[in-house]
Structure formats: structure tokens, C-alpha cells
N, C-alpha and C positions, 0 to 999 in steps of 0.2 A: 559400608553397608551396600550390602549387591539392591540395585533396581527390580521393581518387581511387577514394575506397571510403566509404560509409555503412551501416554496421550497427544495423540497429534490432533493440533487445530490448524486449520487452514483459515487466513484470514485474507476474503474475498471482496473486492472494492466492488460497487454497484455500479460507481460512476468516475470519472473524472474530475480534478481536480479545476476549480474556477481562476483564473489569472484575474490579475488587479493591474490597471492601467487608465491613462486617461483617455477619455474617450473624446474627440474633435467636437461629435455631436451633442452631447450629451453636458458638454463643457465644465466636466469634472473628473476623477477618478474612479473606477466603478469596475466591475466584476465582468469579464468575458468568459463563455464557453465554448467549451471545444465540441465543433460541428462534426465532429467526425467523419472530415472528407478531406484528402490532401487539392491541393491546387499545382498541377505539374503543367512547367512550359518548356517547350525545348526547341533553340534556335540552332536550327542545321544539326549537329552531333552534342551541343552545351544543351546540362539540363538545368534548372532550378526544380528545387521543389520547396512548398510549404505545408503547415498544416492550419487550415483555417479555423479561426475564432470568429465568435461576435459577441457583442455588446448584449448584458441580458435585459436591457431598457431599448435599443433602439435597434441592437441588431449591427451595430456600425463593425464593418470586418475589421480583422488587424492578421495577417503573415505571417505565422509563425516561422522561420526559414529554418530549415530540414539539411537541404545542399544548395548552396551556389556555386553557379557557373561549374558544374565538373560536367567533363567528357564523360558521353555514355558507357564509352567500353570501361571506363570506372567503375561503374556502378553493379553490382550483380544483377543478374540478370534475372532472376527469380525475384529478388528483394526490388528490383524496379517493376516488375509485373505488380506484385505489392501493392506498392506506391499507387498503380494507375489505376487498380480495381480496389481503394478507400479500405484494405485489408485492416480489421478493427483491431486486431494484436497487435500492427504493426502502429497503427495511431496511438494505440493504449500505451505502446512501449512509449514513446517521445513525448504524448504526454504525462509520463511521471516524470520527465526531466526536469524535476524541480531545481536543480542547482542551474542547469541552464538559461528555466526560465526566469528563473529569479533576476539574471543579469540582464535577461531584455525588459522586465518588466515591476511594475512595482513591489509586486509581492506576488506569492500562490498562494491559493486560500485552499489548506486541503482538509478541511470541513468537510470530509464525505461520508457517505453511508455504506457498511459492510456489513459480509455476513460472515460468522462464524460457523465452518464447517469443521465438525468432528468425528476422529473413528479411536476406537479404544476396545485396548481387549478384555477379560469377562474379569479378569479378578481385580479383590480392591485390596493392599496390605502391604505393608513398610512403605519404603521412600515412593514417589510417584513421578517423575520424569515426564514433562511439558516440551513438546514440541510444536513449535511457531514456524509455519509456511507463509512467505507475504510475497508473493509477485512481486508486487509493486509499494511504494511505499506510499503508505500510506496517511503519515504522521504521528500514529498513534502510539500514545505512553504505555510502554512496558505495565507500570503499576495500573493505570487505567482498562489493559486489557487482561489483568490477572485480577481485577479484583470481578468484572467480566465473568471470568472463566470460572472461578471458584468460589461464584455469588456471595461473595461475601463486599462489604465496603472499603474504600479506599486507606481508610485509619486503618482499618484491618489487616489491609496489604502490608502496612507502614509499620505497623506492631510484628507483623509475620518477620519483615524484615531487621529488623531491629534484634530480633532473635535469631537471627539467620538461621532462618529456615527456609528459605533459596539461595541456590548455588548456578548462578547463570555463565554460558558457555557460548559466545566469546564475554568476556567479564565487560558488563557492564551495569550501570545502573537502573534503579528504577524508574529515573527520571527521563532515562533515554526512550529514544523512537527503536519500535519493533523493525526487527532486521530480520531478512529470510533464513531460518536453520537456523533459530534461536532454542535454545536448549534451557529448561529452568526445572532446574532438579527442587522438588520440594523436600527436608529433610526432616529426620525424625517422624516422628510419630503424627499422621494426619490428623488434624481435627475433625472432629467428629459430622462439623457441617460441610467440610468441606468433600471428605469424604462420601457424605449422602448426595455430596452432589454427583458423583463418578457412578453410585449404586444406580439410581435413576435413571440417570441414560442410560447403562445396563440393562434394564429390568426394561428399559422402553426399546432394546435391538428386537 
């Protein structure tokens, strides 16, 4: 059955993700965020760089390190200009290095808040094709952010699915985290709620 509708959502982080580590001062485990400012030092041609956190109780810093010790003619030259003017993309990128961070630190806590941005075109009939844009990862459950999208509740999703009536591209499950250029073909015949949910926004371009 030919596609007759593509829905893209963009799903837009607010913020940064909180690291968990122990804090010296605080003399516990506790939650730091990202200051969104790098710390660059460079001795003779060697540069470091980090991206600095603090502590959401006392403020206590902790280094995130970016590069050590490399020669500057290393480094691009645009992407170190970057670095020195606290460029927010470029902070944003290294903080979603959650697998990174995970190895310096106790955990990521990626609790954040997003928005969901959509454009879709005017008609609503046969199958309906979901497209998922995520910069950055965000954590969020496939099934969490579909039941989301087609206001409906999470048993809902689980029923939908159970019927397969999504067809996701690259194949994963519901249980899985949202990945950028996620494709989630709805099949068969829309329900009727879900459907009114597609007319609405319509009716509100």
C-alpha cells in the first residue's frame, strides 16, 4: 500500500542533560550541569580543552576534558575559534556524549525537556508515515514518544503494536530510544482518533 501522508516531527531538547558524580563538597553523589562555557589552556603550541560543569547544590566545578595535550596545528581552525568563543552547538554536541560521559562519571541523567516540532501536508487517508528528527539524543522511548504524537495512551501504543500497525525503519523496537531519521510507517486503516489528531493541526495551518 502506497504512502499517502508523511509526518515529520522534530524532536527539540531545551536543555542539557545533568551528569551524576560525587561532589568533594557536598560529600555525596549528586547531579552537575553543564555551564555552557569551555575552559581552554594552551601552553606554548599544546592545548587542553574542557567543558565545564558544576555542582547544582554548591556549584563545585568538575572538567569535562574535550582534548588533551594536542598541538594546535591539530585542531581545525574554525572548530578551535569554536572552542574559544563558548560556540553553544558546539557545547551541545559534547554534551550529548552520553556514552562518553557515562565512562567519566556516574551516570547521565537525561531527564530533559523537549519540544515537539511539526510540518505535515493537507490530506489525511490510507497508511501515514512518521518521521523522527533528533539532533541529539535525547533518551526518549519510541513508544513514549508515539503515544505523544497520536494522543493516544501508552496501552494504546502497545495494542497498536501488537497488531502491527507500525512498520519502523531501521527495525527496532518500541522499547528502544528515538534515533535521528526514524521512520514509523502506521498501517492499515487509521483510527479514527488518531486520525483527528492529523485533521486538527490541519485545520489549525
Amino acid at each position: 500500500m502506497s504512502i499517502n501522508q508523511v509526518v515529520t516531527y522534530e524532536v527539540i531538547a531545551k536543555e542539557t542533560p545533568n551528569v551524576i558524580r560525587n561532589c568533594k563538597n557536598c560529600k555525596k553523589s549528586t547531579e552537575y550541569f553543564c555551564s555552557d562555557k569551555f575552559r581552554v589552556n594552551a601552553n606554548q603550541k599544546i592545548v587542553d580543552i574542557w567543558l565545564i560543569y558544576k555542582c547544582v547544590h554548591c556549584e563545585n566545578i568538575w572538567n569535562y576534558p574535550i582534548l588533551s595535550r594536542v598541538h594546535v596545528n591539530r585542531i581545525d581552525p574554525i572548530l578551535h575559534q569554536k572552542y574559544m568563543n563558548n560556540d553553544q552547538e558546539t557545547i551541545w554536541y559534547h554534551a550529548f556524549q552520553t556514552g562518553k560521559l557515562r565512562k567519566l562519571c556516574d551516570d547521565v541523567n537525561k531527564d530533559i525537556t523537549y519540544e515537539l516540532r511539526k510540518e505535515m501536508s493537507v490530506s489525511v487517508s490510507g497508511d501515514v508515515c512518521i518521521k523522527i528528527c533528533c539532533k541529539y539524543d535525547v533518551g526518549l522511548r519510541i513508544d513514549k514518544l508515539l503515544a505523544e504524537i497520536l494522543n493516544v495512551s501508552r496501552s494504546k501504543v502497545r495494542t497498536m503494536a501488537k497488531e502491527e500497525m507500525f512498520l519502523l525503519n531501521p527495525y527496532l523496537t518500541l522499547k528502544d530510544k528515538v534515533v535521528d531519521n526514524l521512520l514509523i510507517t502506521v498501517k492499515g486503516k487509521v483510527c479514527e482518533d488518531v486520525a483527528s489528531t492529523f485533521r486538527d493541526y490541519v485545520e489549525s495551518m
